[in-house]
TIVEXBA-439226 format. One record per residue: x, y, z of N, C-alpha, C in turn. Coordinates in Angstrom, 2 decimals, decimal comma. Layout:
N
PT / n_px / n_py / n_pz / ca_px / ca_py / ca_pz / c_px / c_py / c_pz
PT / X / Y / Z / X / Y / Z / X / Y / Z $
...
//
This chain:
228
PT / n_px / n_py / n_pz / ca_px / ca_py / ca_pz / c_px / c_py / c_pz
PT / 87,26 / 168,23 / 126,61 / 88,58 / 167,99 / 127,22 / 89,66 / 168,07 / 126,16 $
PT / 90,60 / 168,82 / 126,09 / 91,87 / 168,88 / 125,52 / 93,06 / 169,03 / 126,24 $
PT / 93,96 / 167,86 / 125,86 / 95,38 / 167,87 / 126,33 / 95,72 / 168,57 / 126,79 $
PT / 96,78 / 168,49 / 127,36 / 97,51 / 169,96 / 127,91 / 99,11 / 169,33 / 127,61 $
PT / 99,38 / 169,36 / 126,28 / 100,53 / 169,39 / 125,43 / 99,79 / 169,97 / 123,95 $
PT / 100,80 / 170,92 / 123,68 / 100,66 / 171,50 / 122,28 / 102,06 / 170,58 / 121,27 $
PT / 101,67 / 171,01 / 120,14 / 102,46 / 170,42 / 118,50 / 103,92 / 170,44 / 118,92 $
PT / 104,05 / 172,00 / 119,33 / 105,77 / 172,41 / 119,98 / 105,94 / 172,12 / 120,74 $
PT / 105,53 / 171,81 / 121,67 / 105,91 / 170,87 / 123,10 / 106,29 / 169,60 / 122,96 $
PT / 105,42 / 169,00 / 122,06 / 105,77 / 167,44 / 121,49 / 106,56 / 167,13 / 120,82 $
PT / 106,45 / 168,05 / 119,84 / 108,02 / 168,17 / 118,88 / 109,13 / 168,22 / 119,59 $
PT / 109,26 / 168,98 / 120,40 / 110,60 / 169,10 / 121,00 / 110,93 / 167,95 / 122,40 $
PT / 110,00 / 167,44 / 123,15 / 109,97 / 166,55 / 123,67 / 110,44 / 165,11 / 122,59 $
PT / 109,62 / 164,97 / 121,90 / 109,69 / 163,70 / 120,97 / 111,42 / 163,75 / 119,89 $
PT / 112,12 / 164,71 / 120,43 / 113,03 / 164,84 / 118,91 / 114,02 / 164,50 / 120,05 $
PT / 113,87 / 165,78 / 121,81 / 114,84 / 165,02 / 122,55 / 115,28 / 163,47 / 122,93 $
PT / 113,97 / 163,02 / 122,77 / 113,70 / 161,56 / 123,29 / 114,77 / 160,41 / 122,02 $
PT / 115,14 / 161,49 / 120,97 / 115,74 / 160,54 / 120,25 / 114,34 / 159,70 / 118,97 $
PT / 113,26 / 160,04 / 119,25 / 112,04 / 159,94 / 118,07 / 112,05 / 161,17 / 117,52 $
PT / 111,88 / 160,22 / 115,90 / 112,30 / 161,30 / 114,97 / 110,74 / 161,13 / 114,16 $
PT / 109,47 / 160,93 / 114,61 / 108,17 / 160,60 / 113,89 / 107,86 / 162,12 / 114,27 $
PT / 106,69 / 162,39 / 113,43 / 106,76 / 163,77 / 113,87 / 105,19 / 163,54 / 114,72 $
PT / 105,08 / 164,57 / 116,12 / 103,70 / 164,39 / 116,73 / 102,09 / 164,02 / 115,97 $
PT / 102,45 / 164,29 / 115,10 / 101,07 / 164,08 / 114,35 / 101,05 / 162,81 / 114,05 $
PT / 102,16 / 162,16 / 113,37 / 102,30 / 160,83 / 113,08 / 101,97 / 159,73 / 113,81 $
PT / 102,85 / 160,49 / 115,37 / 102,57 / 159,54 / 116,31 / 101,45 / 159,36 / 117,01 $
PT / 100,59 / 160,58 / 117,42 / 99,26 / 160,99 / 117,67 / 98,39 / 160,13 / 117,09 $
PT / 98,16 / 160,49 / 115,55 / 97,30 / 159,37 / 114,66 / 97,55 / 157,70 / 114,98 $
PT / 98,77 / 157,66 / 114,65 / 99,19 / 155,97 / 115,26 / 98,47 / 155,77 / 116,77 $
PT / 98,78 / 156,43 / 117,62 / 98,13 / 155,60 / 119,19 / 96,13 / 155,92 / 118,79 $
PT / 95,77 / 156,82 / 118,53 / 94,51 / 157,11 / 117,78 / 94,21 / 155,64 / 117,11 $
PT / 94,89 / 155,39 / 116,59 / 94,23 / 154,30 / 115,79 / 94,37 / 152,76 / 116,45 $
PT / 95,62 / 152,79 / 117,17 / 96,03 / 151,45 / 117,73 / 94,50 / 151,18 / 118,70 $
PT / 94,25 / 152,55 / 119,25 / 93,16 / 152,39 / 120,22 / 91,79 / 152,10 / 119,69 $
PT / 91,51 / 152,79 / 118,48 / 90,32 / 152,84 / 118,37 / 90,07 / 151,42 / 117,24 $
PT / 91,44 / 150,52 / 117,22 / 91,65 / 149,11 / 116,87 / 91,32 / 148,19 / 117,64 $
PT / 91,43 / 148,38 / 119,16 / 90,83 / 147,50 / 120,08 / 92,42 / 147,40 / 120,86 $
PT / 93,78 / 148,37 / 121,14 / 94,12 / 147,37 / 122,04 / 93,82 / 148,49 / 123,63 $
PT / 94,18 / 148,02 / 124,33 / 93,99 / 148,55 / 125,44 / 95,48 / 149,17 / 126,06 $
PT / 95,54 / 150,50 / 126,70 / 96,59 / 150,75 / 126,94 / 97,27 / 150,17 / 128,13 $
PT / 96,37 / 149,73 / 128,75 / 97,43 / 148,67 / 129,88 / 97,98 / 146,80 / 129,51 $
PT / 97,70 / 146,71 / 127,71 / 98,35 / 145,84 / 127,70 / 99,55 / 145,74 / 127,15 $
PT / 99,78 / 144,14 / 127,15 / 101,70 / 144,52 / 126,90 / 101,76 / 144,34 / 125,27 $
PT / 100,25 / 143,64 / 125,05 / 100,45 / 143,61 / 122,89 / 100,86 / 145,43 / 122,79 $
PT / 100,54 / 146,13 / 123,53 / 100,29 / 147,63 / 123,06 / 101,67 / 148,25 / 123,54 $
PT / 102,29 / 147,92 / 124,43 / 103,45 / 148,49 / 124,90 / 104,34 / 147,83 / 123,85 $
PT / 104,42 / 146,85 / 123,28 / 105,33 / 146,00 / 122,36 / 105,07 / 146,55 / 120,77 $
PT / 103,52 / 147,07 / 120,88 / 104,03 / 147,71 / 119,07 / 104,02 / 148,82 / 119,15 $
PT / 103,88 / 149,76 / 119,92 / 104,25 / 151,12 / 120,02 / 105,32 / 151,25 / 120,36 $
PT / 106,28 / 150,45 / 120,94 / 107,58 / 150,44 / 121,03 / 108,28 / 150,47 / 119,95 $
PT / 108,10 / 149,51 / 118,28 / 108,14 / 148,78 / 117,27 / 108,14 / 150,29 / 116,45 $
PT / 106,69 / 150,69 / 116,53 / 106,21 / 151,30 / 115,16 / 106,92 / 153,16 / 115,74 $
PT / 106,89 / 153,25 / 117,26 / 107,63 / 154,86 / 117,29 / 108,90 / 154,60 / 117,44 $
PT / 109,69 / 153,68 / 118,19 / 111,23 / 153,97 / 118,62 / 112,34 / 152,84 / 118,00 $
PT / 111,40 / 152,19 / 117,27 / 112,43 / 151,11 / 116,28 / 112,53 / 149,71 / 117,71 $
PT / 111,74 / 149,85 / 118,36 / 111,83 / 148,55 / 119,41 / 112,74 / 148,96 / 120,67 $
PT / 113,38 / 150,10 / 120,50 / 113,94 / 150,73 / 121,72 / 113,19 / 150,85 / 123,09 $
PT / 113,52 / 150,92 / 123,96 / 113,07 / 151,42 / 125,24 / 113,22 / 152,96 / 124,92 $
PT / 112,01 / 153,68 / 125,27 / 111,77 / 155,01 / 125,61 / 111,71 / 156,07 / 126,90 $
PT / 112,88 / 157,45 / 127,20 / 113,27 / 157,73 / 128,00 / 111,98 / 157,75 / 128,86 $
PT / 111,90 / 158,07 / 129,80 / 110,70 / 158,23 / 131,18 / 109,65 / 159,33 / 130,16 $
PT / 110,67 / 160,64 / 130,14 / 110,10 / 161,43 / 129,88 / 108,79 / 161,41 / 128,11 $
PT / 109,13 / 160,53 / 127,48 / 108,37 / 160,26 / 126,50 / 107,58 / 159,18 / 127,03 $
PT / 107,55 / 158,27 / 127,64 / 106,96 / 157,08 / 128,36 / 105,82 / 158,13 / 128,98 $
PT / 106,11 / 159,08 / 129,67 / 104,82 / 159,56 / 130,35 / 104,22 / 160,48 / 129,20 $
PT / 104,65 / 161,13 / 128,42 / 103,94 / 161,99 / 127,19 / 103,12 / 160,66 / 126,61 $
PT / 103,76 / 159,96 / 126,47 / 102,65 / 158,43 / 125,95 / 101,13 / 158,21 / 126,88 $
PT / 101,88 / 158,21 / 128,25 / 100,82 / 157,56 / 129,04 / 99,60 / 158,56 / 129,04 $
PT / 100,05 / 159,81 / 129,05 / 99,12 / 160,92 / 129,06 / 98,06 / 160,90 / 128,11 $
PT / 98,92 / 160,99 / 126,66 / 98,25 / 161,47 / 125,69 / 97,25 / 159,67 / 125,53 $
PT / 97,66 / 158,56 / 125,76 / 96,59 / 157,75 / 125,63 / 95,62 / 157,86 / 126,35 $
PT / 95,81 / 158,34 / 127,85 / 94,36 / 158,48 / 128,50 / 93,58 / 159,77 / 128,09 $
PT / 94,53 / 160,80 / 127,93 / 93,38 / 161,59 / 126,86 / 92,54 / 161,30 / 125,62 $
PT / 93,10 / 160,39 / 125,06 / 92,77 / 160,08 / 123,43 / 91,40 / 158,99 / 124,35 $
PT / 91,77 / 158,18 / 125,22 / 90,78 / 157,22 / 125,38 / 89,57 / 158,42 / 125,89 $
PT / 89,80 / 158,60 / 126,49 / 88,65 / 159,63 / 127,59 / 87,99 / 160,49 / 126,52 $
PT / 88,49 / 160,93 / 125,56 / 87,80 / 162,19 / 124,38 / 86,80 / 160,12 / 123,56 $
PT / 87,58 / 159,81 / 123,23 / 86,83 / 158,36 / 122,40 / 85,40 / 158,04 / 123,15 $
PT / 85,30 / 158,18 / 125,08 / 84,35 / 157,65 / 126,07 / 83,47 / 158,84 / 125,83 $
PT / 83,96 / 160,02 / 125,81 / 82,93 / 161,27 / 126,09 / 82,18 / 161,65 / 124,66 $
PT / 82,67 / 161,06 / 123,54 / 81,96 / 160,87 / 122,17 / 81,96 / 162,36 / 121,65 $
PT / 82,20 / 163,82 / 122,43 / 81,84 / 164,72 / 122,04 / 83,11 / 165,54 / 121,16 $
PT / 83,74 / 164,45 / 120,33 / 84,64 / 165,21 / 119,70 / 86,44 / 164,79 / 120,37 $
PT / 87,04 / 164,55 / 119,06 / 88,39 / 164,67 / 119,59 / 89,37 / 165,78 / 119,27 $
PT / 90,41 / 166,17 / 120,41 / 91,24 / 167,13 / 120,06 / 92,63 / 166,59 / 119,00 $
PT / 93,24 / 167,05 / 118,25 / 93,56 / 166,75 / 117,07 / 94,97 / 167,16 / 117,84 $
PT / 96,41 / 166,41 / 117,70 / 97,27 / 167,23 / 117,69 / 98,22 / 167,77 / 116,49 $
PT / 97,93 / 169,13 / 116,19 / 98,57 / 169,41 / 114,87 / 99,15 / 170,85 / 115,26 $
PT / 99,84 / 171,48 / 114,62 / 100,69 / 173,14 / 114,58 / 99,05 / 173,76 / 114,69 $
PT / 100,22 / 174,89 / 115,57 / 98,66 / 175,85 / 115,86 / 98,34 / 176,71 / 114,56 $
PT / 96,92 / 177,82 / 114,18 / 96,38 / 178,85 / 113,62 / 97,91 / 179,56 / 113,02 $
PT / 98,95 / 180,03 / 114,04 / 99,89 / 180,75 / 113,56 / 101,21 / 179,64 / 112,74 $
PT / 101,01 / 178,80 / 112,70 / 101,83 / 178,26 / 111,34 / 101,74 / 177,97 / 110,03 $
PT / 101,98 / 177,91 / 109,16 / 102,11 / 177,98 / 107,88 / 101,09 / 177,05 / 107,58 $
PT / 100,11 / 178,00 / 106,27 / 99,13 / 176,83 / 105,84 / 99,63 / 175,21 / 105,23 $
PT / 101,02 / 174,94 / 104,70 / 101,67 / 173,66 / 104,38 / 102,24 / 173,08 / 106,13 $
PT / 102,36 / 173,63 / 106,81 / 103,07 / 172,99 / 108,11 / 102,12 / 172,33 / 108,21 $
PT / 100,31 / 172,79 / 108,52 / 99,34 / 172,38 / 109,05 / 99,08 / 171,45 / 108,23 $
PT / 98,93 / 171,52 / 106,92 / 98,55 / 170,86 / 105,73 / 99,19 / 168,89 / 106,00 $
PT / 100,67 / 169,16 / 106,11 / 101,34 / 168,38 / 105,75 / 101,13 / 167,30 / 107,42 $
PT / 100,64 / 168,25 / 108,53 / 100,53 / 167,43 / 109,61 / 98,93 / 166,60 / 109,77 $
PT / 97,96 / 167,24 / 109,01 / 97,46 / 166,26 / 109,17 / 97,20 / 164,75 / 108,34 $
PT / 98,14 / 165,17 / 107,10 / 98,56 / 164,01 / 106,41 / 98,99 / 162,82 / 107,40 $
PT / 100,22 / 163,42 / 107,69 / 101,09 / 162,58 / 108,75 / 99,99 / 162,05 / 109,53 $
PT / 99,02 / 162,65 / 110,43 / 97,88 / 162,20 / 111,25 / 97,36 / 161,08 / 110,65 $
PT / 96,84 / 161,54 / 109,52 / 95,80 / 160,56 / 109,07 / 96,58 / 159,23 / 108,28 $
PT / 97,97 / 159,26 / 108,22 / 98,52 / 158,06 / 107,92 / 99,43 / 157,31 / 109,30 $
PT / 99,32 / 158,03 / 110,21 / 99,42 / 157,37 / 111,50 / 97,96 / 156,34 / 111,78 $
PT / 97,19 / 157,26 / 111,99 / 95,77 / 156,80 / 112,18 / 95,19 / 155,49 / 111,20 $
PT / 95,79 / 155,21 / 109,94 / 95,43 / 154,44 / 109,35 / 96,45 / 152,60 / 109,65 $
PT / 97,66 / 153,43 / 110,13 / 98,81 / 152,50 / 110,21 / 98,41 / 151,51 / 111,55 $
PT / 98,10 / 152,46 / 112,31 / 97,60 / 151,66 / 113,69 / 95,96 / 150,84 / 113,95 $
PT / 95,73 / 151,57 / 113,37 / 93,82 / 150,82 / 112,77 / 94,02 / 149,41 / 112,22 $
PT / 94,82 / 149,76 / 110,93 / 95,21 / 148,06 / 110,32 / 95,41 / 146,98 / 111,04 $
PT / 95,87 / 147,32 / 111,87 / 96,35 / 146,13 / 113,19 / 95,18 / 145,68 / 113,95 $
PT / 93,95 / 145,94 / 114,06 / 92,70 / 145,68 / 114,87 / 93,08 / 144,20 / 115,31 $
PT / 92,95 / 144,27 / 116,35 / 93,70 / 143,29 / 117,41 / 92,56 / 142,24 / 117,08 $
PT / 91,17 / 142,58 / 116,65 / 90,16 / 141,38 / 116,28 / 90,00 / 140,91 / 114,87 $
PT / 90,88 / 141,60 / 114,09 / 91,49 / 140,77 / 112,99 / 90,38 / 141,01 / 112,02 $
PT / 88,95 / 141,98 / 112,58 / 88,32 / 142,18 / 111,72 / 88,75 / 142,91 / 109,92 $
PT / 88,34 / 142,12 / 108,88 / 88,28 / 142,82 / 107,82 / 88,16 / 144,01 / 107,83 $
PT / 88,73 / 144,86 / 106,37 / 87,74 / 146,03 / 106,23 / 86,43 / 145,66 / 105,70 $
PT / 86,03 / 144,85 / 104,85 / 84,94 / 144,40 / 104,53 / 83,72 / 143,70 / 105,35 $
PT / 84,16 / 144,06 / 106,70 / 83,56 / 143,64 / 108,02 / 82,96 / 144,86 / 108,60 $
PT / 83,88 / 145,78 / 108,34 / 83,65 / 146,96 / 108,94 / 82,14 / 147,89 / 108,45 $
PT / 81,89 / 148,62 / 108,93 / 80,11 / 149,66 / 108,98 / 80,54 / 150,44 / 107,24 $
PT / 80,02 / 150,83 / 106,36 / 79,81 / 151,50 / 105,53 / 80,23 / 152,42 / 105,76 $
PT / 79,96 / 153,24 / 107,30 / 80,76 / 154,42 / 107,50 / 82,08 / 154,66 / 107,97 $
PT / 82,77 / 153,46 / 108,43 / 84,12 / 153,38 / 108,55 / 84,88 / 153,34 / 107,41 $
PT / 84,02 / 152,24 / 106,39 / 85,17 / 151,81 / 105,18 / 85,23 / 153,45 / 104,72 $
PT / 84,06 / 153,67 / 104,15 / 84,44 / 155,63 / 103,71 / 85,43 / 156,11 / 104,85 $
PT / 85,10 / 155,86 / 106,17 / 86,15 / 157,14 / 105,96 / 87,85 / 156,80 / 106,20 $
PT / 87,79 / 154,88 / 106,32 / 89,33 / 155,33 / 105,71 / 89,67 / 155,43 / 104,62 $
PT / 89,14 / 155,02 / 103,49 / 89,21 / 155,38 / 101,99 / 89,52 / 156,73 / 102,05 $
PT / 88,41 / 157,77 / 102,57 / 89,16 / 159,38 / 102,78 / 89,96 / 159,18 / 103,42 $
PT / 90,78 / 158,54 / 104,37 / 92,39 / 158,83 / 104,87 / 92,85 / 158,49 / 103,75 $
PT / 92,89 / 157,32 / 103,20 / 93,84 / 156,83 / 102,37 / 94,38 / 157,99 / 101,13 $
PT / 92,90 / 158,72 / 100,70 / 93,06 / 159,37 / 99,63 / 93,53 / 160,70 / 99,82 $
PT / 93,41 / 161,32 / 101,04 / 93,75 / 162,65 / 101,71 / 95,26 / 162,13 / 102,11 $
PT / 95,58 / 161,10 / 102,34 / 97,43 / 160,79 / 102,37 / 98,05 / 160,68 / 100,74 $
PT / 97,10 / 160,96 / 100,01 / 97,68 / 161,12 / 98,73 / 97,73 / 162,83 / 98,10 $
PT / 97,30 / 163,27 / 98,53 / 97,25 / 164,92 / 98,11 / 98,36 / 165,33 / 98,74 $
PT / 98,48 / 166,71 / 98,00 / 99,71 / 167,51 / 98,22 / 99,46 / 168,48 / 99,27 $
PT / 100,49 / 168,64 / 100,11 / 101,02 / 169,34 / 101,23 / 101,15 / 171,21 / 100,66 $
PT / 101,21 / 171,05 / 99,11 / 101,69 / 172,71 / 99,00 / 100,22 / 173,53 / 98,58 $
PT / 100,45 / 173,74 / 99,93 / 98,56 / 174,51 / 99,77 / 98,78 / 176,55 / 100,83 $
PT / 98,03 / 177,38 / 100,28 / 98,35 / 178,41 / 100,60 / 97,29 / 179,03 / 101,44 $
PT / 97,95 / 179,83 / 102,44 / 97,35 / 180,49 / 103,52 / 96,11 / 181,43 / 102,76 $
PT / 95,43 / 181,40 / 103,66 / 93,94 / 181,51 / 103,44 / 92,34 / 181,49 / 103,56 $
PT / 91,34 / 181,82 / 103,28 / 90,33 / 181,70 / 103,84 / 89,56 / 180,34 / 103,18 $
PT / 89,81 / 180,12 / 102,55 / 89,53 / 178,60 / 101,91 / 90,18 / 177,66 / 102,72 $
PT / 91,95 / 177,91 / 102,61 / 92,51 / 176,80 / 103,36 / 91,92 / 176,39 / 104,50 $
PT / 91,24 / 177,49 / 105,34 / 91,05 / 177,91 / 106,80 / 89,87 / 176,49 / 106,89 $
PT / 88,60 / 177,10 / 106,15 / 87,33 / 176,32 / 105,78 / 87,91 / 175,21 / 105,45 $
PT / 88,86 / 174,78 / 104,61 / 88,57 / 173,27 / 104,62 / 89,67 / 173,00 / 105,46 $
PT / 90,32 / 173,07 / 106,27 / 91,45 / 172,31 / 107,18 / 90,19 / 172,25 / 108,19 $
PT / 89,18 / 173,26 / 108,54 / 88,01 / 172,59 / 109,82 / 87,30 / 171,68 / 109,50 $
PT / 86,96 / 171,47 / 107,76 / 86,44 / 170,24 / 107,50 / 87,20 / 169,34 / 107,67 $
PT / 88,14 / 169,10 / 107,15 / 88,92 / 168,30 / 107,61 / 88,98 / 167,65 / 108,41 $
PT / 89,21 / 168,29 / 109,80 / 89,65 / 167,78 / 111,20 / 88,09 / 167,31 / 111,50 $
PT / 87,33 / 168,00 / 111,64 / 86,36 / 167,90 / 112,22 / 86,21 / 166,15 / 111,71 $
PT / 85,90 / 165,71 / 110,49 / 85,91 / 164,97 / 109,36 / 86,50 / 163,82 / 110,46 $
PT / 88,02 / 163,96 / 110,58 / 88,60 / 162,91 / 111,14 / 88,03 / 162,77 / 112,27 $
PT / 87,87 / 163,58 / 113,11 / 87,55 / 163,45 / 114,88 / 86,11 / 162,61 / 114,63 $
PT / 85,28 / 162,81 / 113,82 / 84,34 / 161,73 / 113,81 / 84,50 / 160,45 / 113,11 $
PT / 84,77 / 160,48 / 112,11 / 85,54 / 159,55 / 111,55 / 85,98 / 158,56 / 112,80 $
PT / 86,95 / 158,83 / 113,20 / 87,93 / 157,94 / 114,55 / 86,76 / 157,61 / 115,84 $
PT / 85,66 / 158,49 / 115,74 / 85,07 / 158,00 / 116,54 / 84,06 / 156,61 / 116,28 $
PT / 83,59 / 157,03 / 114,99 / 83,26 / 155,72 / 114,88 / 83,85 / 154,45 / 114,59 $
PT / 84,97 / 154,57 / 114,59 / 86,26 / 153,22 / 114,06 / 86,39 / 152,92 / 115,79 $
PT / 86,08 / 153,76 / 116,55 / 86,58 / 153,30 / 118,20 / 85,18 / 152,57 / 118,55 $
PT / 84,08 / 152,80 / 118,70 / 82,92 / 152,61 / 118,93 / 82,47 / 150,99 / 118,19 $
PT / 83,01 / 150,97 / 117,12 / 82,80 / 149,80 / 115,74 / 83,40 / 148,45 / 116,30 $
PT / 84,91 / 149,05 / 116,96 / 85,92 / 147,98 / 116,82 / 86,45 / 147,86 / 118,63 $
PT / 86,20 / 148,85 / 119,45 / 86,74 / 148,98 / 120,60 / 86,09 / 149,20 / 121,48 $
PT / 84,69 / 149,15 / 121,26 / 83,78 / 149,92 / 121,90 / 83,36 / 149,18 / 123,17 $
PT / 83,09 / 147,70 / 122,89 / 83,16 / 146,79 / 123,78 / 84,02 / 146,37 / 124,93 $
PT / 85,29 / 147,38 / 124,98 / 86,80 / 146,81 / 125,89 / 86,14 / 148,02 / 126,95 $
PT / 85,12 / 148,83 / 126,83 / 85,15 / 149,95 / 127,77 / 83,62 / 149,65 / 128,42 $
PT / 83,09 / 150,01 / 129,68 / 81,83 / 149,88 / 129,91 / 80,85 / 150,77 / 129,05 $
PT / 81,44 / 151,88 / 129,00 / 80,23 / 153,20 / 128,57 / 79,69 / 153,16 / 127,30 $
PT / 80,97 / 152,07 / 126,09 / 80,60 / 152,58 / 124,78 / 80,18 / 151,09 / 124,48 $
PT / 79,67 / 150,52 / 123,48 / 79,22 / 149,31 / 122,83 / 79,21 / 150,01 / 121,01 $
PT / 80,14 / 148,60 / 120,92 / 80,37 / 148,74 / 119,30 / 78,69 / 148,57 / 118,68 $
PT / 78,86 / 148,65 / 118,03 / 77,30 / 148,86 / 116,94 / 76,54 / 148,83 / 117,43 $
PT / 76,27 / 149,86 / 118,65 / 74,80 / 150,54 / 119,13 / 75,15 / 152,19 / 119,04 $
PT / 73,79 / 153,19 / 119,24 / 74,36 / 154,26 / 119,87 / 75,26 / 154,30 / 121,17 $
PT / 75,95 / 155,44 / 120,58 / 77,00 / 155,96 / 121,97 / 76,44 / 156,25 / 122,82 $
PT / 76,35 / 155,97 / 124,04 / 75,98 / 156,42 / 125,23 / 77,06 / 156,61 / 126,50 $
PT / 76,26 / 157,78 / 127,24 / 77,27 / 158,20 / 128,71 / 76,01 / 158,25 / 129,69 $
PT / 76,64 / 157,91 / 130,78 / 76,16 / 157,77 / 132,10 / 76,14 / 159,05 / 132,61 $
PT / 75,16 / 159,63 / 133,32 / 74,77 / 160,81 / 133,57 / 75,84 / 161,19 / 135,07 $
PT / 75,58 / 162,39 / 135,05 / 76,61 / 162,37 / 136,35 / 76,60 / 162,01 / 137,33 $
PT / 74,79 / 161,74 / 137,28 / 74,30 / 161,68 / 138,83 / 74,67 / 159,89 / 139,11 $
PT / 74,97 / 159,42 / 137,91 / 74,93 / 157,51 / 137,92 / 73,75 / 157,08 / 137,40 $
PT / 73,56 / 157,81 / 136,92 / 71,79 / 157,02 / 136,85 / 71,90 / 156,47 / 135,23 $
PT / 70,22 / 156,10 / 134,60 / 70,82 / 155,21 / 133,51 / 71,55 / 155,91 / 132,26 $
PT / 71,95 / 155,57 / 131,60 / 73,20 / 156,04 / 130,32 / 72,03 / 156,53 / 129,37 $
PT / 72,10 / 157,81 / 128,82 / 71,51 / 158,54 / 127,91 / 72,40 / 158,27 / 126,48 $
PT / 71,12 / 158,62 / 125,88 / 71,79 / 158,45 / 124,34 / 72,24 / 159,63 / 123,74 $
PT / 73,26 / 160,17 / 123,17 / 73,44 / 161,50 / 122,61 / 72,66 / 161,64 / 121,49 $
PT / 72,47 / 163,44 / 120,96 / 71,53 / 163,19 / 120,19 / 72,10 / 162,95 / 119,17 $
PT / 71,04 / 163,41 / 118,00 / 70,90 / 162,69 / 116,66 / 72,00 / 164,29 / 115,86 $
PT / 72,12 / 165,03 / 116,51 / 72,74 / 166,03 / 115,87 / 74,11 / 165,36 / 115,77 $
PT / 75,31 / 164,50 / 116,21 / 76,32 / 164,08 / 116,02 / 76,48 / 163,46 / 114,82 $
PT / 75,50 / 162,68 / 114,22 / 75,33 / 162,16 / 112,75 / 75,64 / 162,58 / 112,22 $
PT / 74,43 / 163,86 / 112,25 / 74,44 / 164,99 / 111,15 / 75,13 / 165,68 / 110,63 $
PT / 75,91 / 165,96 / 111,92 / 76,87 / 166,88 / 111,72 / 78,12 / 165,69 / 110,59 $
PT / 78,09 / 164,73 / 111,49 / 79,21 / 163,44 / 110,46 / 79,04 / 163,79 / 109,08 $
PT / 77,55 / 163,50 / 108,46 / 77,18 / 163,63 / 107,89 / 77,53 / 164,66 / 106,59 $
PT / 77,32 / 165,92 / 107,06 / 78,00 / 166,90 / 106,54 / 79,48 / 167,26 / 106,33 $
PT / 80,31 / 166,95 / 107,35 / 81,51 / 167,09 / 107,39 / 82,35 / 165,85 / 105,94 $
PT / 81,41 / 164,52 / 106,09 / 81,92 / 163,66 / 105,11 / 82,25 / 164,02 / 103,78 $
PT / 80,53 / 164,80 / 103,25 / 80,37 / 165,33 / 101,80 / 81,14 / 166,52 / 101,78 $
PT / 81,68 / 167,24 / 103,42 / 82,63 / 167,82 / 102,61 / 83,84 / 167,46 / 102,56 $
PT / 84,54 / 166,91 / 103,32 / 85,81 / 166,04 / 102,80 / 86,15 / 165,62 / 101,82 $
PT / 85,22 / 165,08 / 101,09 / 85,21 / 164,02 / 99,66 / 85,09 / 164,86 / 98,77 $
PT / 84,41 / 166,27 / 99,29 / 84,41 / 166,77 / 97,95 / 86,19 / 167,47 / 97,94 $
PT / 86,60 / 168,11 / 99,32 / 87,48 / 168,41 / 99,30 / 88,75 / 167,73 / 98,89 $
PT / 88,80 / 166,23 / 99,46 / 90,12 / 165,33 / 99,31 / 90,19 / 165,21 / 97,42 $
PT / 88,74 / 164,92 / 97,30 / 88,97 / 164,92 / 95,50 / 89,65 / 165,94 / 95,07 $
PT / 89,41 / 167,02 / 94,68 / 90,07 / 168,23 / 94,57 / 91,57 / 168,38 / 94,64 $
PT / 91,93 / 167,93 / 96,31 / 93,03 / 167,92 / 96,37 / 93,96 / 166,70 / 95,50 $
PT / 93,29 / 165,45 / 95,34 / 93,88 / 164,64 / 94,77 / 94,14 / 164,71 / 93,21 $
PT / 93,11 / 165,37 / 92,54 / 93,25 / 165,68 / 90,89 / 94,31 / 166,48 / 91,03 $
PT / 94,59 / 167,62 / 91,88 / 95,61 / 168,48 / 91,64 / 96,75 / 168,50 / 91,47 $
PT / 96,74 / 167,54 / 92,51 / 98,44 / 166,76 / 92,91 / 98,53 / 166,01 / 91,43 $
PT / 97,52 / 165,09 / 90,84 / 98,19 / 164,01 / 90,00 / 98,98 / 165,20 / 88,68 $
//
């Protein structure tokens, strides 16, 4: 399942609305508020997303429903475990546009996580969470001036890929419990279509984590020596 709003649609929606965060920013932020534990029909959640995108303003209709949307997408990709859609500039923009948005992402994503409505530590958190916000933290420290390319290409899919699991297990860890389908620190499971009992996904989702991690780390390092 993927949205049906693109980078330019949001941009220009979000700039009319008088928000000046850029979609990625804000994307990562509700990403994280959620996969923090709050729930989008409460009012803790309507009160800091109000705070952290519009300065505590009321937001026109028309961004109010780009909100409502994009949270039940973000929740529904978190329930179906099979990957989240990322919102960032498409293939045809500049390898720094892309570069620099998923920075913004991944320091949205970290901004709204902090807040875990259960007040859990990071030192509470799974081994595989603390890594991978340490890789946000350290991938919000690298530089944005990176050049179009077949490298860039390869690691911006590590990348993403990187985060979309990443976030899944920070939702599952910390939020997993507010939903029927998912339970924090067990496997993910979905209910079959027919209703019958909840299957476990396989063991290839790890793996794949797995791989995508060692390459991140090797990548975010890289990027971070460069910059200093």
């Amino acid at each position: 399942m993927q949205i049906a709003l693109n980078y330019n649609d949001s941009l220009e929606l979000l700039r009319g609305a008088g928000i000046y965060g850029s979609p990625a920013d804000v994307y990562g932020l509700l990403m994280g508020l959620i996969a923090g534990g709050y729930r989008e029909d409460g009012r803790d959640f309507e009160e800091l997303t109000l705070n952290l995108i519009n300065d505590g303003e009321p937001m026109p209709r028309n961004a109010r429903t780009w909100q409502r949307e994009t949270v039940s997408g973000i929740i529904e990709q978190y329930l179906s475990g099979e990957g989240m859609h990322l919102l960032l500039p498409g293939d045809g923009s500049l390898a720094s546009e892309r570069a620099a948005a998923l920075i913004e992402l991944a320091h949205g994503f970290i901004t709204g996580f902090s807040l875990r409505k259960n007040k859990k530590k990071d030192s509470e958190l799974s081994r595989e969470a603390r890594e991978f916000i340490r890789d946000l933290s350290e991938y919000c420290r690298a530089s944005s001036e990176v050049e179009d390319g077949e490298e860039f290409e390869e690691t911006f899919v590590i990348l993403a890929d990187h985060f979309s699991s990443g976030a899944q297990i920070c939702f599952e860890e910390c939020a997993g419990n507010l939903y029927p389908r998912a339970h924090a620190g067990e496997d993910f499971v979905l209910e079959d279509d027919d209703g019958g009992a909840p299957v476990k996904l396989s063991q290839e989702r790890e793996n794949v984590h797995n791989m995508e991690e060692a390459g991140w780390e090797r990548k975010t390092r890289v990027s971070v020596q460069d910059n200093d």
